[in-house]
C-alpha positions in Angstrom: -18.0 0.5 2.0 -18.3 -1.4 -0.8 -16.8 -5.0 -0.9 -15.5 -7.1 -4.1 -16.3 -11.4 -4.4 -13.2 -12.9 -2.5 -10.4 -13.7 -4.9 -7.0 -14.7 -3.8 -3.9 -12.2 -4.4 -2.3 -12.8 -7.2 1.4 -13.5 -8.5 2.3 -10.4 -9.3 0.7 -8.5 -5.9 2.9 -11.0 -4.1 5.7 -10.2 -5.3 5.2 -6.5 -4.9 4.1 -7.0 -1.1 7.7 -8.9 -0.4 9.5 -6.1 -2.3 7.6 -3.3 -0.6 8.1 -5.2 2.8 12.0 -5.5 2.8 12.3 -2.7 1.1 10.6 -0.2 4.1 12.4 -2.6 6.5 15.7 -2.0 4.7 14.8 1.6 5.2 14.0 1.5 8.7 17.3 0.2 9.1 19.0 3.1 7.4 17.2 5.8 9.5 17.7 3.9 13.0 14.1 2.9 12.9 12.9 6.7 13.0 9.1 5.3 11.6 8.7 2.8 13.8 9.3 4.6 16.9 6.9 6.4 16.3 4.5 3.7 17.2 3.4 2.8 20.7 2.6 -0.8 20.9 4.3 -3.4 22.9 5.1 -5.3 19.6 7.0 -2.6 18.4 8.7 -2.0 21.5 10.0 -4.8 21.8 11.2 -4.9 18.1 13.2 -1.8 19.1 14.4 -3.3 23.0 15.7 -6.6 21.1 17.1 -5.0 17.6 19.2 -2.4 19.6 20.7 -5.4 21.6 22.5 -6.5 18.0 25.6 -5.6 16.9 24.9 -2.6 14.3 26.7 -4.7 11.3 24.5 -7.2 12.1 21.1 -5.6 12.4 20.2 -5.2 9.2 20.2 -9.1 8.5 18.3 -9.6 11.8 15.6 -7.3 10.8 15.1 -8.3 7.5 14.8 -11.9 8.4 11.5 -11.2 10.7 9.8 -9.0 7.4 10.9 -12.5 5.9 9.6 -14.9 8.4 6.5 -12.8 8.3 6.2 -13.1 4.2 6.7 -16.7 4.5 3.9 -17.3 7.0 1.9 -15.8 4.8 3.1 -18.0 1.9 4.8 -15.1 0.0 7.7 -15.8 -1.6 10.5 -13.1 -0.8 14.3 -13.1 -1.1 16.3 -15.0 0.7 18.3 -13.8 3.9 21.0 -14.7 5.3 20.3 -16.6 8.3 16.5 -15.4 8.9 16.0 -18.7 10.4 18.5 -17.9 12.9 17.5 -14.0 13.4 13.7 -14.8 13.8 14.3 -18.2 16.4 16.7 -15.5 18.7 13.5 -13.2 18.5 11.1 -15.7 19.3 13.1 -16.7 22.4 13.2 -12.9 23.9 10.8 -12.0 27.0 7.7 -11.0 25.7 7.8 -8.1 28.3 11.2 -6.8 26.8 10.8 -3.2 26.2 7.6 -3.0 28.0 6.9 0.8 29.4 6.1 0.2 32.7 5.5 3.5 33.5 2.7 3.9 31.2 -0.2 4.8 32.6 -3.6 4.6 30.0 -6.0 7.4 30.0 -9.1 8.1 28.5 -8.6 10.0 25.3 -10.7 8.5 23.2 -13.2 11.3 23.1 -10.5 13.7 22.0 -9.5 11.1 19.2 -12.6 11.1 18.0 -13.1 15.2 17.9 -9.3 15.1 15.9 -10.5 12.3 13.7 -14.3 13.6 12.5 -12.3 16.8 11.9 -10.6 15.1 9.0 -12.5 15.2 5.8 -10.9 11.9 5.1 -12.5 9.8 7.4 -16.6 9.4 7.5 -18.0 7.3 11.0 -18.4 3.8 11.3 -19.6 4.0 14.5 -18.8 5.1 18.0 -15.2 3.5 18.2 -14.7 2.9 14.2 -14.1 4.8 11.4 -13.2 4.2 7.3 -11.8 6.1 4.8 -14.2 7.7 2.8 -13.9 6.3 -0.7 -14.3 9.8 -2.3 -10.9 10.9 -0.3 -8.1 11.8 -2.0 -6.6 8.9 0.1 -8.6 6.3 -0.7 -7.3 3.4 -2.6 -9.9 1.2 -4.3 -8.3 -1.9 -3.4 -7.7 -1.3 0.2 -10.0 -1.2 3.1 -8.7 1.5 5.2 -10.4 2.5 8.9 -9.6 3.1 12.5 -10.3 1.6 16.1 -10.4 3.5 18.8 -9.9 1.5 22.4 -11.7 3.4 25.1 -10.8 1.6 27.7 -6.8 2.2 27.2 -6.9 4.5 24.4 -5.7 3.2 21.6 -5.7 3.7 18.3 -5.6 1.0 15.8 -4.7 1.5 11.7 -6.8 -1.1 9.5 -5.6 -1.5 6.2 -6.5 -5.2 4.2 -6.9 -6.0 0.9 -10.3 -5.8 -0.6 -11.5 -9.3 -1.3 -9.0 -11.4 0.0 -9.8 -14.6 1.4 -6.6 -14.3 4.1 -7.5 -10.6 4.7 -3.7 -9.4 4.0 -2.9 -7.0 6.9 -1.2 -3.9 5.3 -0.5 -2.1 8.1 2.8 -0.5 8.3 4.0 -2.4 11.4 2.7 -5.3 9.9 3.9 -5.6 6.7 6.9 -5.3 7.9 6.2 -8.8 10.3 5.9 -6.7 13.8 2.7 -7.0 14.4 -0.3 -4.4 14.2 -0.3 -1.2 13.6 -1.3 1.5 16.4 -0.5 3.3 19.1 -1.0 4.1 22.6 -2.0 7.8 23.5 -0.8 9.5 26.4 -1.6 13.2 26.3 -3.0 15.7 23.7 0.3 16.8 22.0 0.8 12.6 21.3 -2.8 12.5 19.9 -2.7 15.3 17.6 0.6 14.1 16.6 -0.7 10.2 15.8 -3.8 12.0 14.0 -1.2 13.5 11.8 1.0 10.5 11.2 -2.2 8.9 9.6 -2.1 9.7 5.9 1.5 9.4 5.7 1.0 5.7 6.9 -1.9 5.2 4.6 0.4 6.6 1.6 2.9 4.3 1.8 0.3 1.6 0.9 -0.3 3.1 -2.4 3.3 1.9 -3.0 1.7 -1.6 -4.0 -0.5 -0.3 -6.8 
């Protein structure tokens, strides 16, 4: 895919990041986190085992203050919660193995990704474990790099989404933008891979949210 000269984001793409950010957290909130549990990764897991463990008047400060946190590492400016300082130190303290699913066992199904994946006229191949959007999709966004990763060993799948010709590659993954870490998700069996395959664009859409 094609790339543009790096060139820092600007004021206004900032500002639209933070507002997009807290605004999908905010969300996630309302809806008892339905999105995110959708995900299998150990960082959002363990979003879900410690949020849960606050008081529900309370969790909607607490969540927001990590999307904030997150914005702040990244030097974005975003609106001041109540306490984030607070909220994301209690986080930062919990087990790192707190929600873990111990019972989960990984399996090769990286070969069925792939068939799911190259069946999507969205996607063209990268290569044997990677794949982009192709830029004449109806998903594409021009200023968005957009692929996947497939893990073979545990398989995973990974959703890339940066900024096009950003020096600090700006992670626009779902689960990321909203400070949680990357997004992805562990397969277990076919009816979880076909239903991660079709999860995909409605993940990438919510980028187009910024633009």
């Amino acid at each position: 895919m094609r790339f543009e000269p790096n060139r820092p984001m600007t004021k206004d793409l900032q500002e639209k990041v933070a507002r997009v950010a807290l605004r999908h957290m905010k969300r996630e909130c309302e809806s008892d986190f339905e999105v995110l549990a959708g995900f299998r990764t150990h960082t959002t897991e363990r979003f879900l085992g410690w949020i849960r463990t606050i008081p529900k008047p309370q969790r909607l400060e607490a969540a927001l203050s990590l999307t904030c946190r997150n914005l702040k590492r990244r030097r974005i400016a975003c609106e001041m919660v109540p306490n984030f300082e607070y909220w994301a130190s209690l986080f930062g303290g919990t087990p790192v193995d707190l929600g873990l699913d111990r019972t989960w066992q990984p399996r090769r199904y990286a070969k069925r990704i792939r068939m799911l994946v190259r069946e999507m006229p969205e996607w063209r191949a990268g290569g044997q474990q990677s794949f982009d959007l192709s830029e004449d999709s109806l998903l594409s966004i021009s200023d968005i790099r957009t692929g996947l990763e497939l893990n073979t060993r545990v398989a995973d799948v990974v959703l890339l989404q940066f900024f096009r010709g950003d020096n600090s590659l700006f992670d626009l993954s779902y689960v990321s933008l909203l400070g949680i870490g990357p997004t992805g998700w562990k397969i277990n069996d076919d009816i979880e891979c076909e239903k991660v395959i079709k999860q995909l664009p409605l993940i990438i859409g919510k980028a187009k949210e910024l633009f």
